[in-house]
Backbone as XML, in Angstrom:
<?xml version="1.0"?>
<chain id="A" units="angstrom">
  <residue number="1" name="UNK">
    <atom name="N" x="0.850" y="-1.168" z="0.000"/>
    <atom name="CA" x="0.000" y="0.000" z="0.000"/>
    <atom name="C" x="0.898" y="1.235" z="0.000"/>
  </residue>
  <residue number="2" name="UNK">
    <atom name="N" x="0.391" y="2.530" z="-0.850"/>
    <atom name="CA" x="1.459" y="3.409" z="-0.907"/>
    <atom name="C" x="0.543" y="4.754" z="-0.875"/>
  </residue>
  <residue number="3" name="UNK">
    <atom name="N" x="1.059" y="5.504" z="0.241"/>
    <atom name="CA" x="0.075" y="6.813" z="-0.418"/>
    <atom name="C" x="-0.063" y="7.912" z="-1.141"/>
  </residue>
  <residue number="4" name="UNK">
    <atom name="N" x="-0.572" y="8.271" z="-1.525"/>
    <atom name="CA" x="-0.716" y="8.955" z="-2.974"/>
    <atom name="C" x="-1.503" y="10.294" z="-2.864"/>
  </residue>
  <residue number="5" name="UNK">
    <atom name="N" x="-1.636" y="11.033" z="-3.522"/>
    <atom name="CA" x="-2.365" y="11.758" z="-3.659"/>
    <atom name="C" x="-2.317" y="13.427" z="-2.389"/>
  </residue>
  <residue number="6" name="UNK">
    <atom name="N" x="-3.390" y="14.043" z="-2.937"/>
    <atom name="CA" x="-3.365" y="15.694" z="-2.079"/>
    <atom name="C" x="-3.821" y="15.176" z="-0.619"/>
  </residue>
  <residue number="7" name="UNK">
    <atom name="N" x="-4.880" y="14.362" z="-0.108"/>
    <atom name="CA" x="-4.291" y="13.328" z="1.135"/>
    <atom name="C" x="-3.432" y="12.956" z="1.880"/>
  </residue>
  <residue number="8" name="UNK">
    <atom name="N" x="-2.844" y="12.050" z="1.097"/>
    <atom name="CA" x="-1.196" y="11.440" z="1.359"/>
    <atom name="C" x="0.006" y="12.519" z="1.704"/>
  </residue>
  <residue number="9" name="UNK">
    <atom name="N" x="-0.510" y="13.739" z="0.912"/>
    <atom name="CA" x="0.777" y="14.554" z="1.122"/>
    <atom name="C" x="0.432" y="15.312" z="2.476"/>
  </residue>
  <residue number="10" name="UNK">
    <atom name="N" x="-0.991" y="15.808" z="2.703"/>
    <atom name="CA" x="-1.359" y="16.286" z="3.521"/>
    <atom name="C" x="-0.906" y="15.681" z="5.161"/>
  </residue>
  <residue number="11" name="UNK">
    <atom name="N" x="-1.080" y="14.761" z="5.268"/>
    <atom name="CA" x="-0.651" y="13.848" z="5.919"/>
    <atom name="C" x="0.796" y="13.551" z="6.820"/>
  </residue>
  <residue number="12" name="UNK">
    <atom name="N" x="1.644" y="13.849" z="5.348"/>
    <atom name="CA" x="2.765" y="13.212" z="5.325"/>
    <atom name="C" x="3.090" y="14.672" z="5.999"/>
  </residue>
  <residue number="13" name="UNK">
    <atom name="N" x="2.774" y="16.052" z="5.435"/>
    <atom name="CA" x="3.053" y="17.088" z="6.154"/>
    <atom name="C" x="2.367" y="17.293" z="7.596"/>
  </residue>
  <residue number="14" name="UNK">
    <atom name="N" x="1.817" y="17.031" z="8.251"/>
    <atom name="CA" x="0.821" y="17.060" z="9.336"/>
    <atom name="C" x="1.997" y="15.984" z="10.366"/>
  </residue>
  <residue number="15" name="UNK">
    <atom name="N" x="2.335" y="14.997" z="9.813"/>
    <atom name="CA" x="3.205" y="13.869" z="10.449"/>
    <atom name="C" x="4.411" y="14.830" z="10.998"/>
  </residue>
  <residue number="16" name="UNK">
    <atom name="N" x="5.025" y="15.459" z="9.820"/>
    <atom name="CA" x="6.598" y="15.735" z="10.297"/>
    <atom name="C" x="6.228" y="17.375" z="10.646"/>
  </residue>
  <residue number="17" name="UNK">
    <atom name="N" x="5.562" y="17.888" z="10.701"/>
    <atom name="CA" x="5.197" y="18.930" z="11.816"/>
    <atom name="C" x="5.179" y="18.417" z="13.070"/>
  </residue>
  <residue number="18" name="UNK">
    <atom name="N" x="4.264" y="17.972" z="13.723"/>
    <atom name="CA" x="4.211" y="17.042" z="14.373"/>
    <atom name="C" x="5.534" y="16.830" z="15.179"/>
  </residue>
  <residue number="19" name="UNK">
    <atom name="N" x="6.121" y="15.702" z="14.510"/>
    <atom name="CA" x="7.446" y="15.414" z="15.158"/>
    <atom name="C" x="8.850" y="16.069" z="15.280"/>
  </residue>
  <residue number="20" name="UNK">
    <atom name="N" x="8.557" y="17.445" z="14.113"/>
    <atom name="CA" x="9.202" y="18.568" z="14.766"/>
    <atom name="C" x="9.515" y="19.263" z="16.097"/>
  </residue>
  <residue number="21" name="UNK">
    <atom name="N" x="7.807" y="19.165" z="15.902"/>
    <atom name="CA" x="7.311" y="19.847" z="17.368"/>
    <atom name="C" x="7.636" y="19.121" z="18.440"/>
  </residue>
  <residue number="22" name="UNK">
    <atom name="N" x="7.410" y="18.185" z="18.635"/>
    <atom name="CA" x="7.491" y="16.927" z="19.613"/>
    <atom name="C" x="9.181" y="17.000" z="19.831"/>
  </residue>
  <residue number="23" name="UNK">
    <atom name="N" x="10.209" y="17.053" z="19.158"/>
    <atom name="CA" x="11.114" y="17.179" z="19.172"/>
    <atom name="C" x="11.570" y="15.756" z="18.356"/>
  </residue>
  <residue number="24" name="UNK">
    <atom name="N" x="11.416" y="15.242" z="18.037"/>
    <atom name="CA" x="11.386" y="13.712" z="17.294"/>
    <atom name="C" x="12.033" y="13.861" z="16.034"/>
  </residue>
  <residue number="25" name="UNK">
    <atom name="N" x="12.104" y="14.996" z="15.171"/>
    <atom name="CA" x="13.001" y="15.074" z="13.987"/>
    <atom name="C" x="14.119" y="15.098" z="14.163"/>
  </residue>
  <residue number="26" name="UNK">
    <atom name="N" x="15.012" y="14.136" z="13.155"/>
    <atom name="CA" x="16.418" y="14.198" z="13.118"/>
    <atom name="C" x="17.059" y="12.897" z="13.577"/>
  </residue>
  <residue number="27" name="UNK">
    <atom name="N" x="18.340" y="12.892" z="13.837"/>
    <atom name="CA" x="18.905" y="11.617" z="14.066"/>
    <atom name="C" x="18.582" y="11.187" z="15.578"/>
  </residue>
  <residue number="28" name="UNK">
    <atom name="N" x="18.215" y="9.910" z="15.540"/>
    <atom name="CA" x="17.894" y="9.119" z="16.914"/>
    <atom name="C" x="19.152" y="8.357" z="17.484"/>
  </residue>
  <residue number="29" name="UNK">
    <atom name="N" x="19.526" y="8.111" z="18.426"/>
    <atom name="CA" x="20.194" y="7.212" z="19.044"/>
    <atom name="C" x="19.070" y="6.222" z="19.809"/>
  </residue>
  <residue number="30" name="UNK">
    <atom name="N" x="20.138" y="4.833" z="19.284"/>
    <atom name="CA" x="19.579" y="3.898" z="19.475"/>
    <atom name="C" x="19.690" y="3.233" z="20.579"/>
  </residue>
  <residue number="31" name="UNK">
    <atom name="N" x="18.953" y="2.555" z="21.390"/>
    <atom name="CA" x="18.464" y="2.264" z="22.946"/>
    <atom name="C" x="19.864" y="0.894" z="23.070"/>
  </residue>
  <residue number="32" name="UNK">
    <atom name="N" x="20.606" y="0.948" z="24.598"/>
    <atom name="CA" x="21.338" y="-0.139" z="24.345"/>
    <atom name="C" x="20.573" y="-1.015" z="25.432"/>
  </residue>
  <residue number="33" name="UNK">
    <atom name="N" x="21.007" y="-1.745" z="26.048"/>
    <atom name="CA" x="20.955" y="-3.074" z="26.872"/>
    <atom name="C" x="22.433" y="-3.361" z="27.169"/>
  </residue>
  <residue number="34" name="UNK">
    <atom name="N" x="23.376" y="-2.431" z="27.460"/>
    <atom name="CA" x="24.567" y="-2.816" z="27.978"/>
    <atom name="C" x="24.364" y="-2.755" z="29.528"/>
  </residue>
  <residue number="35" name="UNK">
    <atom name="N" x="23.656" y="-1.334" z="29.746"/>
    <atom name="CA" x="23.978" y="-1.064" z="31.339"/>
    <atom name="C" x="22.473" y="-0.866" z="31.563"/>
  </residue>
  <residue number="36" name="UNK">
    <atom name="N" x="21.404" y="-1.714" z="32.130"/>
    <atom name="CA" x="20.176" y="-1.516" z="32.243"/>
    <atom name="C" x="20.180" y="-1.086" z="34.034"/>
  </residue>
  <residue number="37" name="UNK">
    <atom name="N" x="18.945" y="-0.566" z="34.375"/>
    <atom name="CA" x="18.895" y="0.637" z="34.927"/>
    <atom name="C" x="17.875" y="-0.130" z="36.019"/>
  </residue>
  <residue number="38" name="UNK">
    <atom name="N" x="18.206" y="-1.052" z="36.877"/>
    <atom name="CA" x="16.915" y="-1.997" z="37.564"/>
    <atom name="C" x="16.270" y="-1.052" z="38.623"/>
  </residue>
  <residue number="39" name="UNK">
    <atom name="N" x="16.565" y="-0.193" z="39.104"/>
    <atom name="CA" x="15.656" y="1.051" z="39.620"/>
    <atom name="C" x="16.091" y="1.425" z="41.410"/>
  </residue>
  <residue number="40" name="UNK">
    <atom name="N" x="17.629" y="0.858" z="41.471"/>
    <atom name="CA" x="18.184" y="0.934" z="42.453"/>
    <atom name="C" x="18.968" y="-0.343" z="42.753"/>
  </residue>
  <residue number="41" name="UNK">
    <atom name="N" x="20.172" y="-0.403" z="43.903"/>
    <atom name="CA" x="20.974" y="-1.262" z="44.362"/>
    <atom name="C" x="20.538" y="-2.521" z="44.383"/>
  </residue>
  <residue number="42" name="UNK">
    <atom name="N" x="21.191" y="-3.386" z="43.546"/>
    <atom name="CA" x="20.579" y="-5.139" z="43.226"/>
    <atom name="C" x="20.632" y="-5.532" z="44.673"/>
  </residue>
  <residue number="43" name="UNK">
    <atom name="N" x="19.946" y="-6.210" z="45.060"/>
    <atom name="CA" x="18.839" y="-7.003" z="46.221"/>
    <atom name="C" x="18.638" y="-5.928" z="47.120"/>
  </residue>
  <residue number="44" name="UNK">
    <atom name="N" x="18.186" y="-4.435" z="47.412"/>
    <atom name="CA" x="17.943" y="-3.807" z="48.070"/>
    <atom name="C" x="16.369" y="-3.917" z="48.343"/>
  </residue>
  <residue number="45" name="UNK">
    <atom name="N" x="15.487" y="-4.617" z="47.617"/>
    <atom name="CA" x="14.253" y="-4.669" z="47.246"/>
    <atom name="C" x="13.365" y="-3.123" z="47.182"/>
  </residue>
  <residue number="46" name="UNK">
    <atom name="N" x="14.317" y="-2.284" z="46.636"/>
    <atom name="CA" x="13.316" y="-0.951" z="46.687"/>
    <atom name="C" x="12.935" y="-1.173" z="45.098"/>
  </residue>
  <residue number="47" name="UNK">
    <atom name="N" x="11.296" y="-0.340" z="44.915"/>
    <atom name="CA" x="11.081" y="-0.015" z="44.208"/>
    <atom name="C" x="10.737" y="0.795" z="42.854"/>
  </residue>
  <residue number="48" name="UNK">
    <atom name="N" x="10.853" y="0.015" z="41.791"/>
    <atom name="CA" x="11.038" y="1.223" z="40.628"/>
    <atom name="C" x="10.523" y="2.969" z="40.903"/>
  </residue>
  <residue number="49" name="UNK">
    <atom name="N" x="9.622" y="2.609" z="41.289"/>
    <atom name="CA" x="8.924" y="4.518" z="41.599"/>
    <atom name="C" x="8.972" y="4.249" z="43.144"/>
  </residue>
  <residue number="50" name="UNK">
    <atom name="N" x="9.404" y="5.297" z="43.585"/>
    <atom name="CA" x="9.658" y="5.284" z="44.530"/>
    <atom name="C" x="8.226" y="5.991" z="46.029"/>
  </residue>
  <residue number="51" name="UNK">
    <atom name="N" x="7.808" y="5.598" z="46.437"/>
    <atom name="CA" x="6.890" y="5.889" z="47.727"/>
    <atom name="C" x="6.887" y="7.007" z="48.214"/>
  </residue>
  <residue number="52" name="UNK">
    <atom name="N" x="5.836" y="8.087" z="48.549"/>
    <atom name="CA" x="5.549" y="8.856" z="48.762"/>
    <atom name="C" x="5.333" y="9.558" z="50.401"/>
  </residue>
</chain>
């Protein structure tokens, strides 16, 4: 499926406004899994969000 037409373009402009705005245009860096982030000191049993 491909889109086409005064639609499609409409669209396609509405999209990258959008993610202008949002801040989302441009080059991304990509997510690692080297150093994951468990939400405090391993066996401390605290939790991800923290209590109020």
């Amino acid at each position: 499926m491909h889109g086409q037409g005064v639609w499609a373009e409409l669209l396609r402009q509405r999209f990258a406004t959008a993610c202008r705005r949002l801040g989302l245009a441009g080059e991304r860096n990509g997510l690692t899994l080297a150093r994951p982030n468990p939400g405090g000191a391993a066996g401390t049993g605290r939790a991800v969000w923290p209590q109020r």
